[in-house]
Backbone as CSV, one residue per row, in Angstrom:
resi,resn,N_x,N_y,N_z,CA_x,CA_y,CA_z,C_x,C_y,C_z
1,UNK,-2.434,-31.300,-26.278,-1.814,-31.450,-24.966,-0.307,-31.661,-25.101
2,UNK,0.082,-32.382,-26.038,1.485,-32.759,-26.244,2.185,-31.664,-26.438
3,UNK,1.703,-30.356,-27.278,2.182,-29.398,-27.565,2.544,-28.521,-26.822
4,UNK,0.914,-28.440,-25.939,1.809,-27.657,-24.609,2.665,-28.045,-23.633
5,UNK,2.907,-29.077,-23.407,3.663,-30.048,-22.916,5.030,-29.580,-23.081
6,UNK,5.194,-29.720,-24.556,6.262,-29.492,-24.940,6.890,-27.958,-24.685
7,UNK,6.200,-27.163,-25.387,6.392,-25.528,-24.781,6.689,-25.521,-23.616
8,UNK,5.921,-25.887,-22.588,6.168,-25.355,-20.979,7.765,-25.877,-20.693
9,UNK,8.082,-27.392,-21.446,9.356,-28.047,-21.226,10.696,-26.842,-21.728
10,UNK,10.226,-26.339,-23.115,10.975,-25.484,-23.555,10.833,-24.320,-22.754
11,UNK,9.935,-23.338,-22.448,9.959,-22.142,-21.253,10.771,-23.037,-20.369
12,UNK,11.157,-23.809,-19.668,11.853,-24.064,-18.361,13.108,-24.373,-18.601
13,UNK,13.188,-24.838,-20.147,14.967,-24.782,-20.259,15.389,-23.353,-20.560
14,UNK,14.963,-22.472,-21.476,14.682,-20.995,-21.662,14.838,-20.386,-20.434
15,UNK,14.057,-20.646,-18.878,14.133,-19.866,-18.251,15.505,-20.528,-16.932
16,UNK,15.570,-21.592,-16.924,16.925,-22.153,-16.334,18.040,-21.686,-16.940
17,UNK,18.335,-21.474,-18.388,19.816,-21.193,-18.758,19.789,-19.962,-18.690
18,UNK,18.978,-18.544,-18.362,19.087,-17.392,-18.812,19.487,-16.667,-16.805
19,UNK,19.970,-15.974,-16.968,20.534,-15.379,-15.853,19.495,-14.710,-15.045
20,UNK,19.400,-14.721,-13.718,18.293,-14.155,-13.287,18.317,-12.551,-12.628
21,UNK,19.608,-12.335,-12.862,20.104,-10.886,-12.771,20.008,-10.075,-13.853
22,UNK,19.445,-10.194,-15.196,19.195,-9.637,-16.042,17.933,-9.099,-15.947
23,UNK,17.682,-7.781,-16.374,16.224,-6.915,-16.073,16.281,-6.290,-16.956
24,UNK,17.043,-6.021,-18.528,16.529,-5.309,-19.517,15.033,-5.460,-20.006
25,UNK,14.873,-6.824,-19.801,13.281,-6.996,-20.336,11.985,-6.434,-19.207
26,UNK,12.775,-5.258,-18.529,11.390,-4.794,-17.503,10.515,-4.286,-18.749
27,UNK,10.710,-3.486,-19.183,9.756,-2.284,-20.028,10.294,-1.832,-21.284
28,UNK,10.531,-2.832,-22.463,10.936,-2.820,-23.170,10.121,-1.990,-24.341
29,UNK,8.995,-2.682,-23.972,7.403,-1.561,-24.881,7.814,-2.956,-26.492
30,UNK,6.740,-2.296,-27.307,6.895,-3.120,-28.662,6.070,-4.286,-28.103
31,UNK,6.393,-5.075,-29.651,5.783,-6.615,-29.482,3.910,-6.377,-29.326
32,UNK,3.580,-7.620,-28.613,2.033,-7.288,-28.270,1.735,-6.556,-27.279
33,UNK,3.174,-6.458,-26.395,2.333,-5.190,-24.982,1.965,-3.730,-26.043
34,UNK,3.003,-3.192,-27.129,2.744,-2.175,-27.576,1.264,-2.198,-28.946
35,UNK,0.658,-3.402,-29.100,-0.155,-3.544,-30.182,-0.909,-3.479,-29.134
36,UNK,-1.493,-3.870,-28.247,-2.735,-4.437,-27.224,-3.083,-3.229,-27.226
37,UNK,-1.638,-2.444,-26.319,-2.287,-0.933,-26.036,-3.186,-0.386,-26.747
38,UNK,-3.173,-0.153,-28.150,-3.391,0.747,-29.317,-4.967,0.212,-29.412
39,UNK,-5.346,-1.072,-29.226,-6.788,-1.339,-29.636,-7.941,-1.061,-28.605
40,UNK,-9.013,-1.061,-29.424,-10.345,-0.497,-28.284,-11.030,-2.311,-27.800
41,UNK,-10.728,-2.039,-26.612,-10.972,-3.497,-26.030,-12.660,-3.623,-26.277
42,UNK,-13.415,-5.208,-26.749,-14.510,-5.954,-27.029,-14.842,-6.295,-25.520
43,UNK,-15.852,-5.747,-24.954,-16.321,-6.034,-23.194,-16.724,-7.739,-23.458
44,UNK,-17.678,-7.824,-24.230,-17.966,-8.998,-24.528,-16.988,-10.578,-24.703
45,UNK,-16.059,-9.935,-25.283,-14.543,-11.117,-26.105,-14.260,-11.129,-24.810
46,UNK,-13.846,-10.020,-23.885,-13.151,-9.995,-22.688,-13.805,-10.653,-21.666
47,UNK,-14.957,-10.775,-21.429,-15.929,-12.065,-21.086,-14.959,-13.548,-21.097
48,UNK,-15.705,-13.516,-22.542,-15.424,-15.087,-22.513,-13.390,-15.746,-22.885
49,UNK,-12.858,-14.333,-22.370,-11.486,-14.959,-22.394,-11.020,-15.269,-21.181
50,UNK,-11.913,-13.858,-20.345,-11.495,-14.147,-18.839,-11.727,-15.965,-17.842
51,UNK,-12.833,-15.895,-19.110,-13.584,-17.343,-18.607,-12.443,-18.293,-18.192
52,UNK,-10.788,-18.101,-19.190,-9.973,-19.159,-19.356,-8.973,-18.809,-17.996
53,UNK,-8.892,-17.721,-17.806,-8.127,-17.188,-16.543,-8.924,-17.402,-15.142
54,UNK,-10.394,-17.635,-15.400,-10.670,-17.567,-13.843,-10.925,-18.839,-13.111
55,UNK,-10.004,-20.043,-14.071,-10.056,-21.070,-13.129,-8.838,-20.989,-12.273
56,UNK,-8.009,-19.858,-12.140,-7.041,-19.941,-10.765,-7.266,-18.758,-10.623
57,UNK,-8.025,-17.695,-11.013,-7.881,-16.584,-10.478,-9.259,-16.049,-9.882
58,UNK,-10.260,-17.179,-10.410,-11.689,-16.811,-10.058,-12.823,-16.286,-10.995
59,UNK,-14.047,-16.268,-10.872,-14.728,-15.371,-11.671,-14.299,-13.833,-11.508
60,UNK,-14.576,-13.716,-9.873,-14.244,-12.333,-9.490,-12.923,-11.793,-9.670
61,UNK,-11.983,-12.493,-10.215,-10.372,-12.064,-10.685,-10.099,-11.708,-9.173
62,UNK,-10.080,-12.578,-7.979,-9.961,-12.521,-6.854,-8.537,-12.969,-6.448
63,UNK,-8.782,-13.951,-6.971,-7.105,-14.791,-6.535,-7.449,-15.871,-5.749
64,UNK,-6.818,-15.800,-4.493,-6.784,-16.768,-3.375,-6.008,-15.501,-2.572
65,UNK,-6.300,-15.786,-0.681,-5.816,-15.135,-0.121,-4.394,-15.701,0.477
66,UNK,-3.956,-16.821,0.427,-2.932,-17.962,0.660,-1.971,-17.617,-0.243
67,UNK,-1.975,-16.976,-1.160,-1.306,-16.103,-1.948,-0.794,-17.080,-3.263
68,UNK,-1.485,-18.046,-3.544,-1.267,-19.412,-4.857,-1.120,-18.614,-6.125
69,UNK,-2.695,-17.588,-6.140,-2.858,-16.606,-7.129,-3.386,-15.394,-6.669
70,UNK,-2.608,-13.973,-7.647,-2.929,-13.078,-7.331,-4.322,-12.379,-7.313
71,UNK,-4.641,-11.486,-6.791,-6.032,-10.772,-7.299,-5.704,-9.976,-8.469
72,UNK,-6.391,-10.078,-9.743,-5.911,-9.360,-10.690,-7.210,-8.267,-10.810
73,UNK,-8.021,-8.102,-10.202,-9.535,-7.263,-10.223,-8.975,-5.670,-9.761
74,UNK,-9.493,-4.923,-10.643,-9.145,-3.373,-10.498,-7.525,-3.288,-10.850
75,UNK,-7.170,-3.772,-10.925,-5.098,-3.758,-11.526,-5.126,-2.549,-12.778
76,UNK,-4.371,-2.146,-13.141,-4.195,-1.363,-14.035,-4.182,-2.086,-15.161
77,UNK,-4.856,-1.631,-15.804,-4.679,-2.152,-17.865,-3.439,-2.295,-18.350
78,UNK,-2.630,-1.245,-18.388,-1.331,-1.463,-18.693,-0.736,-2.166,-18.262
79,UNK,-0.527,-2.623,-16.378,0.404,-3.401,-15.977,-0.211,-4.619,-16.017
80,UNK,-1.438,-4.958,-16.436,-1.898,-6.570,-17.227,-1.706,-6.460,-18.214
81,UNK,-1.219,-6.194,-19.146,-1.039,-5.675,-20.759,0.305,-6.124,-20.623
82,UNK,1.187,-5.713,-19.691,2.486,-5.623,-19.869,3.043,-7.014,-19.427
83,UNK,2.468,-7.611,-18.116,2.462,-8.806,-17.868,2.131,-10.057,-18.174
84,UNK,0.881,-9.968,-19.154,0.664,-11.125,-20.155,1.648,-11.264,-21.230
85,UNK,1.776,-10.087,-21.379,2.574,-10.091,-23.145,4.094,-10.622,-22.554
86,UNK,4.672,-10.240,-21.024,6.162,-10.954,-21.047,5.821,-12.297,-20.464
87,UNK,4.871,-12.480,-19.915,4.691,-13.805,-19.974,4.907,-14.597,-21.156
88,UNK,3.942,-14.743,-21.985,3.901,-14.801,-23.558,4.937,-14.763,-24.363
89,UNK,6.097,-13.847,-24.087,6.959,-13.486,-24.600,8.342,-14.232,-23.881
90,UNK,8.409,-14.620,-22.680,8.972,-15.356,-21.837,10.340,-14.553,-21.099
91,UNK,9.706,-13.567,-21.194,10.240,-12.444,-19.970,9.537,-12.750,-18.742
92,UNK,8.827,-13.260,-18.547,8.479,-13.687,-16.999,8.138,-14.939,-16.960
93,UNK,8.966,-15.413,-15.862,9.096,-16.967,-15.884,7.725,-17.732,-14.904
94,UNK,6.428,-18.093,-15.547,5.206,-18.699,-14.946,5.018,-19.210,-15.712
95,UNK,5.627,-21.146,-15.057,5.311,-22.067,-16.125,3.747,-22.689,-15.699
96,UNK,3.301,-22.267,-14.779,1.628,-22.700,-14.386,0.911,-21.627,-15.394
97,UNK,1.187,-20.271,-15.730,-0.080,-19.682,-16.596,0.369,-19.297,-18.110
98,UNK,1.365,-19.959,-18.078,1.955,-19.693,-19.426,1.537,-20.958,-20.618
99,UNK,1.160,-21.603,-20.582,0.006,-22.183,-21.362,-1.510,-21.800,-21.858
100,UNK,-2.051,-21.369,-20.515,-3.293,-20.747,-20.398,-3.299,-19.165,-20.696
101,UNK,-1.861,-18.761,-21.263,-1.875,-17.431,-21.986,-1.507,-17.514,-23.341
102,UNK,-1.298,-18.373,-24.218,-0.941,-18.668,-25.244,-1.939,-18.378,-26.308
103,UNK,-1.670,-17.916,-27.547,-2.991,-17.339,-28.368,-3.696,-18.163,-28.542
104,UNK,-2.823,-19.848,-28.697,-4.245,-20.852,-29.008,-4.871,-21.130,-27.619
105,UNK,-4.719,-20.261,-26.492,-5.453,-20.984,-25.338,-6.830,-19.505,-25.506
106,UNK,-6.016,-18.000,-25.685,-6.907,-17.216,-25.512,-7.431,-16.295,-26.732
107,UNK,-6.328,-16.341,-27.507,-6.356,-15.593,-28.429,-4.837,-14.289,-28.948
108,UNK,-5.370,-13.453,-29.854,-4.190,-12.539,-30.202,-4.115,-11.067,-29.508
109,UNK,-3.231,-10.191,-30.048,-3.622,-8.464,-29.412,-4.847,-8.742,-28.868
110,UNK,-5.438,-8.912,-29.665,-7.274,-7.751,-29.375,-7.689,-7.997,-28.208
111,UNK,-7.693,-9.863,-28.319,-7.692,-10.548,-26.747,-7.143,-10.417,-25.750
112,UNK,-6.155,-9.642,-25.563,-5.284,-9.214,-24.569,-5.512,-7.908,-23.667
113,UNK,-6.094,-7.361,-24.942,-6.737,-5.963,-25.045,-8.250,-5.782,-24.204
114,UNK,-8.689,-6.550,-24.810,-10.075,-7.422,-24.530,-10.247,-7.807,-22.984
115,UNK,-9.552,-8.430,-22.796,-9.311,-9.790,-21.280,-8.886,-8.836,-20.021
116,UNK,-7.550,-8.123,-20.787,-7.024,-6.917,-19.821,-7.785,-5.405,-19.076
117,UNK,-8.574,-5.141,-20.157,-9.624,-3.932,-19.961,-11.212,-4.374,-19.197
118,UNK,-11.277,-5.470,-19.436,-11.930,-6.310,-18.388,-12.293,-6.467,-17.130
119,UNK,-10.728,-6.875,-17.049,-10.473,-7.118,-15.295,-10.132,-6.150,-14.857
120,UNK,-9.521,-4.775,-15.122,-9.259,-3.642,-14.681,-10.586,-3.068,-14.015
121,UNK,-11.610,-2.997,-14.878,-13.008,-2.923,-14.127,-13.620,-3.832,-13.352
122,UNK,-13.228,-4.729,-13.088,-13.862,-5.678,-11.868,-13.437,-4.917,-10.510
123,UNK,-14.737,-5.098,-10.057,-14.615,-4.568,-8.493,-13.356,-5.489,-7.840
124,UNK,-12.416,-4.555,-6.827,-12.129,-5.611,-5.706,-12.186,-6.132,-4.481
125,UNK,-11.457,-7.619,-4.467,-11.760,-8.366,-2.796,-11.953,-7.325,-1.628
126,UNK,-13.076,-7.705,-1.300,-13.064,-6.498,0.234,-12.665,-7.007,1.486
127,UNK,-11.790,-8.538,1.457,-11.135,-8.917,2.184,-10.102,-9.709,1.753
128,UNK,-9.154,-8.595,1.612,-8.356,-9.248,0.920,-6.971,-9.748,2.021
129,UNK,-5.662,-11.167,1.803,-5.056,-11.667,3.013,-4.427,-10.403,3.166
130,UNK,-4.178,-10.709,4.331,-3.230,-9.649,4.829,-2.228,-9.984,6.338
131,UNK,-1.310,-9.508,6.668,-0.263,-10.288,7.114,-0.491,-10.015,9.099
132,UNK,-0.246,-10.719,10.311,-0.392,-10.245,11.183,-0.410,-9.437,11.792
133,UNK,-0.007,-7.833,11.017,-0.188,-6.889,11.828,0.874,-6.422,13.054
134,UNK,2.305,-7.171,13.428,2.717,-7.219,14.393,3.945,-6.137,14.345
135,UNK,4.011,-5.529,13.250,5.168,-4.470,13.060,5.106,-3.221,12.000
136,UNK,3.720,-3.220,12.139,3.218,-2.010,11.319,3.913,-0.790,11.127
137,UNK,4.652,-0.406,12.225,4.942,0.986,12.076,6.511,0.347,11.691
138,UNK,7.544,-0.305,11.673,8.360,-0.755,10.630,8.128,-1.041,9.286
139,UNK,7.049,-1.413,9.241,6.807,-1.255,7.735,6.460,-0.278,7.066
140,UNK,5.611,0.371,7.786,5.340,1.801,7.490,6.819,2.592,7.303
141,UNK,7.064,2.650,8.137,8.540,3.403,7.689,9.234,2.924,6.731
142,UNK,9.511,1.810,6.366,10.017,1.108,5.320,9.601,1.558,4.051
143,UNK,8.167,1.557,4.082,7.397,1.736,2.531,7.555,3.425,2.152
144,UNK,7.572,3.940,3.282,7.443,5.601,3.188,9.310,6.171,2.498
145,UNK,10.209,5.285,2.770,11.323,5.462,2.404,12.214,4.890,1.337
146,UNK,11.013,4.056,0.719,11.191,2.848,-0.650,10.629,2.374,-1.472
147,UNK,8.951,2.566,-1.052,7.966,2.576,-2.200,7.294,3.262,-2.665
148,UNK,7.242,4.819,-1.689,5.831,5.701,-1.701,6.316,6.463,-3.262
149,UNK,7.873,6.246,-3.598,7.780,6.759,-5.103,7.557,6.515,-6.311
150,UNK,6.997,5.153,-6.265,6.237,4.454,-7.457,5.060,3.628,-7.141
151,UNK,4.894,3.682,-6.155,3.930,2.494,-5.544,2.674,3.329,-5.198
152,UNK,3.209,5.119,-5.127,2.174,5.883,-4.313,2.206,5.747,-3.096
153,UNK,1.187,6.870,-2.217,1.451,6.972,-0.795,0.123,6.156,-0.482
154,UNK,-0.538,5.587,-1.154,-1.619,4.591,-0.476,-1.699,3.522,-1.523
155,UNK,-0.429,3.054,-2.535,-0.049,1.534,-2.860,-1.244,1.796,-4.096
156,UNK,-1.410,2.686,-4.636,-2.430,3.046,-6.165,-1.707,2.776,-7.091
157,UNK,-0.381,3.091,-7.272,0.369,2.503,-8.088,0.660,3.510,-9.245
158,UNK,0.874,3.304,-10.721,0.487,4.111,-11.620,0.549,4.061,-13.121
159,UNK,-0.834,3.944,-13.385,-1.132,3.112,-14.604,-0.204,3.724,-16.442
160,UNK,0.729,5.284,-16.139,1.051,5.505,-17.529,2.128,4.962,-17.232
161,UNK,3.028,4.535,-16.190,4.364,3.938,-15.776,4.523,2.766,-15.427
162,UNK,3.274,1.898,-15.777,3.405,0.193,-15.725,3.587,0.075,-13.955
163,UNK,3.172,1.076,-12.902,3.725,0.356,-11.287,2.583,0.205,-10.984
164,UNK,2.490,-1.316,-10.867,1.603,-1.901,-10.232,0.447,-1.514,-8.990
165,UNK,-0.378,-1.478,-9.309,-1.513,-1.213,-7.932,-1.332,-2.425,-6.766
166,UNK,-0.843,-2.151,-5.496,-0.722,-3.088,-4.595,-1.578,-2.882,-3.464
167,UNK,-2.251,-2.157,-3.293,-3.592,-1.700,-2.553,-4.526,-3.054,-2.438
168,UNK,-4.482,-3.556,-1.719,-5.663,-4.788,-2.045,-5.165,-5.895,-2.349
169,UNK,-3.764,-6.098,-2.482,-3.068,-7.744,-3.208,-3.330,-8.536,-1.277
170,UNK,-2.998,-9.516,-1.836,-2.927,-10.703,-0.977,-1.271,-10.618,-0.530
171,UNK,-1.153,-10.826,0.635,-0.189,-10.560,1.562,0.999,-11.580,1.237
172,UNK,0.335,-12.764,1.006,1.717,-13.914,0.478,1.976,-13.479,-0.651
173,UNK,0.879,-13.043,-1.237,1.596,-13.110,-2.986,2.755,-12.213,-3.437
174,UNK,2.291,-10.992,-2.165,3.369,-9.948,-2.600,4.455,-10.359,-1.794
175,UNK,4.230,-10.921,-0.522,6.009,-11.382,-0.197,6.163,-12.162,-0.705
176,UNK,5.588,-13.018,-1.571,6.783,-14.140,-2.728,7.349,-13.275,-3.623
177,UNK,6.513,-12.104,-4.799,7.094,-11.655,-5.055,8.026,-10.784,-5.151
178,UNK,8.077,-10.264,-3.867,8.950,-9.394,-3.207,10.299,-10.178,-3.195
179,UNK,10.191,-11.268,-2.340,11.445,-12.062,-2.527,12.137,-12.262,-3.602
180,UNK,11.264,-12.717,-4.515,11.761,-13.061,-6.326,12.727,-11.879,-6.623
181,UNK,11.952,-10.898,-6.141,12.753,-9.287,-7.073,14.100,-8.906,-6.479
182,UNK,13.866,-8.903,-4.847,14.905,-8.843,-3.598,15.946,-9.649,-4.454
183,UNK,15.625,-10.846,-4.837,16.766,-12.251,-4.835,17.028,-12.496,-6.025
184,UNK,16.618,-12.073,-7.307,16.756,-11.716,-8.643,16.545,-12.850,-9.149
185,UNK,14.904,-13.556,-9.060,14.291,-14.243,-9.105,13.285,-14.553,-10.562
186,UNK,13.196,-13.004,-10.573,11.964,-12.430,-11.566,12.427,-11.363,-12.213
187,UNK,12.841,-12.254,-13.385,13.560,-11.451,-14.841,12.795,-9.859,-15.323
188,UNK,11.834,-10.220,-14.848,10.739,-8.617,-15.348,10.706,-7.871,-15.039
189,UNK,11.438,-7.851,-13.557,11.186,-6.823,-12.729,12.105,-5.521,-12.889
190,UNK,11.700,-4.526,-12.355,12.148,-3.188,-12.558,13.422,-3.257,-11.788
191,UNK,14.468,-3.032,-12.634,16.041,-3.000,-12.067,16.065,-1.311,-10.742
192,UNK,15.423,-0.623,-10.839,14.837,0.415,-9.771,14.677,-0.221,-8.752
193,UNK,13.640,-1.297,-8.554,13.401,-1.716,-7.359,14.231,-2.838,-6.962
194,UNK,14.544,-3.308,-8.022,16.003,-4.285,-7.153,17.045,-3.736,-6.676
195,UNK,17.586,-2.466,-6.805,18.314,-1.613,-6.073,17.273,-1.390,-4.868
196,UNK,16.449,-0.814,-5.276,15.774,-0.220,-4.051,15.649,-0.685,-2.794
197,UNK,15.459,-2.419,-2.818,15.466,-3.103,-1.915,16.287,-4.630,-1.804
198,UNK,17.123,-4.079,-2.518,18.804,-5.107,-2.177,19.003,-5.807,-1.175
199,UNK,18.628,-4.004,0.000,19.460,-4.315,1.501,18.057,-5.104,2.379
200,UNK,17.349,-5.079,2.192,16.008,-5.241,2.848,16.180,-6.979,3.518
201,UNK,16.592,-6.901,4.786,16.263,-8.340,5.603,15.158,-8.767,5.560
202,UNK,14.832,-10.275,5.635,13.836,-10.991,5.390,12.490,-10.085,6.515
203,UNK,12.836,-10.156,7.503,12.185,-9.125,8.675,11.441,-7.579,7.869
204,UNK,12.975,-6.930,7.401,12.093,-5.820,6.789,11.087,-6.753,5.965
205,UNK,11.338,-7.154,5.238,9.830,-7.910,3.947,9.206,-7.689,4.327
206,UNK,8.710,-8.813,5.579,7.524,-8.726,6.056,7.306,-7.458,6.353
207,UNK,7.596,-7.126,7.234,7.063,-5.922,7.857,6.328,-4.943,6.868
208,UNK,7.521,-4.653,5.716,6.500,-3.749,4.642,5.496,-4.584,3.964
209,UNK,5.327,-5.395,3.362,3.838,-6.347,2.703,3.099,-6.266,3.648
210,UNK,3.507,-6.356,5.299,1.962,-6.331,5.884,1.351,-5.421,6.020
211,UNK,2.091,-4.408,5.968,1.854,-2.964,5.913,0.879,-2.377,4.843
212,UNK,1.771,-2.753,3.387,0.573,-2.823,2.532,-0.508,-3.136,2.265
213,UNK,-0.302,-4.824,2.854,-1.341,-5.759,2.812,-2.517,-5.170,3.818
214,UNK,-2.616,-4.102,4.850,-3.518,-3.601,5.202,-3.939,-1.975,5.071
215,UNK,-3.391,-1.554,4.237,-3.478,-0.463,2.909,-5.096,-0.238,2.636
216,UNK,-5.896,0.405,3.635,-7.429,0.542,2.586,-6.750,0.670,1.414
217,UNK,-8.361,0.251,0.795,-8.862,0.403,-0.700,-9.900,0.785,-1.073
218,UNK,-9.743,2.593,-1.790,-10.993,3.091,-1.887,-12.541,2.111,-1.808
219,UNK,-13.744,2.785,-1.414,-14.749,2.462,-1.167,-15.122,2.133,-2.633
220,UNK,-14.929,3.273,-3.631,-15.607,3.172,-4.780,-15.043,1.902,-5.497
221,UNK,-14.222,1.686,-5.448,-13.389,0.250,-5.677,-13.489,-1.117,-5.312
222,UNK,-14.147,-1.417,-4.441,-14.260,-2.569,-3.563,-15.766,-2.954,-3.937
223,UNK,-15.811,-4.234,-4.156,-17.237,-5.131,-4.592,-17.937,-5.303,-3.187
224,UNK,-19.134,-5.278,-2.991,-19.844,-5.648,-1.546,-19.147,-7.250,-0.989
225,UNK,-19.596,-7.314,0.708,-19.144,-8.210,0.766,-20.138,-9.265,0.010
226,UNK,-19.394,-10.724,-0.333,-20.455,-11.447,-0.848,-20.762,-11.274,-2.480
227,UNK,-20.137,-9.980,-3.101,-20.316,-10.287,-4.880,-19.798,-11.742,-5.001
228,UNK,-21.248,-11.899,-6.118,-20.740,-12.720,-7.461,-20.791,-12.054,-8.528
229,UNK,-19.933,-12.375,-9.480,-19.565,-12.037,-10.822,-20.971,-12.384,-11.555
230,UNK,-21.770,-11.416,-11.933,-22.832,-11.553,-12.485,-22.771,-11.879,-14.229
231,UNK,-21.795,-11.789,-14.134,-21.512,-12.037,-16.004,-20.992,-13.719,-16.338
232,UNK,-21.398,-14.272,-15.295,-21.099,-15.631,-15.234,-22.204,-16.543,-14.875
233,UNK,-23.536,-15.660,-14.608,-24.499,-15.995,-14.286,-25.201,-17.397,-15.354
């Protein structure tokens, strides 16, 4: 306990003195994001690692809809691959899961490999938050003129280019992180989209996340209402 203690103390001086306008570390490749890739993920290992992640994220890699934690269920392999390892690596500043990603919490590559290829196959939330609805067609226009070129035209995202699947996220989570990126918050993020949405008033935000945030999500994709994670049985 002392140890991690200590680490998380060190990540927060690490991530206080370092500038938050710096984004070389979006997609650097190497390290363990580039080892993880290369291995054939253990369904089984990936089991019992997820076990350590789903006390804030759930069995079902659901999240919360309050937006505390994300849904990480159906996400792309790569962009969990890429996001543990800068976690880990302390390119992304989360001093709540950055303990609980540490090799002595989960393990090395393989586990990453393992944990990540995992949750990519978990069905997802079929109700997932989503924002009031009160300016849809501003957001719509918004997203059609700022995200539909990496995000996709129905928020699929795209798994050989690390852009995130946002089809199905929880509505707070993505306007916090929206803000972070907007406000150069979140060292990881793609220097693309911090241009992209520089100019974007707090108003636009919303408007596009809710937009997303009510984005179907293929049928074949979505768990019935009411799954439990049967591998937890």
């Amino acid at each position: 306990m002392k140890k991690s203690t200590s680490i998380i103390a060190a990540a927060a001086l690490v991530a206080a003195t370092l500038s938050g306008t710096t984004y070389s570390a979006w997609n650097e490749g190497g390290g363990e994001q580039g080892v993880a890739m290369t291995l054939t993920p253990d369904r089984e290992n990936g089991i019992e690692v997820y076990e350590v992640c789903s006390a804030c994220h759930l069995l079902e890699g659901w999240g919360m809809a309050n937006g505390t934690f994300p849904q990480l269920a159906g996400q792309h392999k790569n962009v969990l691959i890429k996001q543990l390892a800068d976690i880990r690596a302390l390119n992304r500043d989360n001093p709540t899961m950055y303990p609980f990603a540490l090799p002595e919490s989960i393990g090395d590559e393989q586990a990453i490999a393992d944990v990540t290829d995992y949750i990519a196959k978990l069905p997802m939330n079929p109700n997932n938050g989503k924002g009031d609805g009160d300016n849809l067609a501003h957001g719509e226009k918004l997203y059609k003129a700022n995200c539909i070129q990496c995000h996709g035209e129905a928020g699929e995202g795209n798994q050989e280019k690390f852009y995130p699947k946002i089809q199905g996220q929880h509505y707070a989570y993505m306007l916090r992180q929206f803000e972070w990126i907007r406000d150069g918050k979140r060292r990881n993020a793609n220097p693309d989209m911090v241009k992209q949405i520089a100019g974007f008033s707090d108003a636009d935000m919303r408007a596009v996340i809710d937009y997303v945030s009510q984005i179907p999500v293929p049928k074949e994709d979505l768990a019935p209402v009411g799954w439990i994670n049967p591998d937890y049985d």
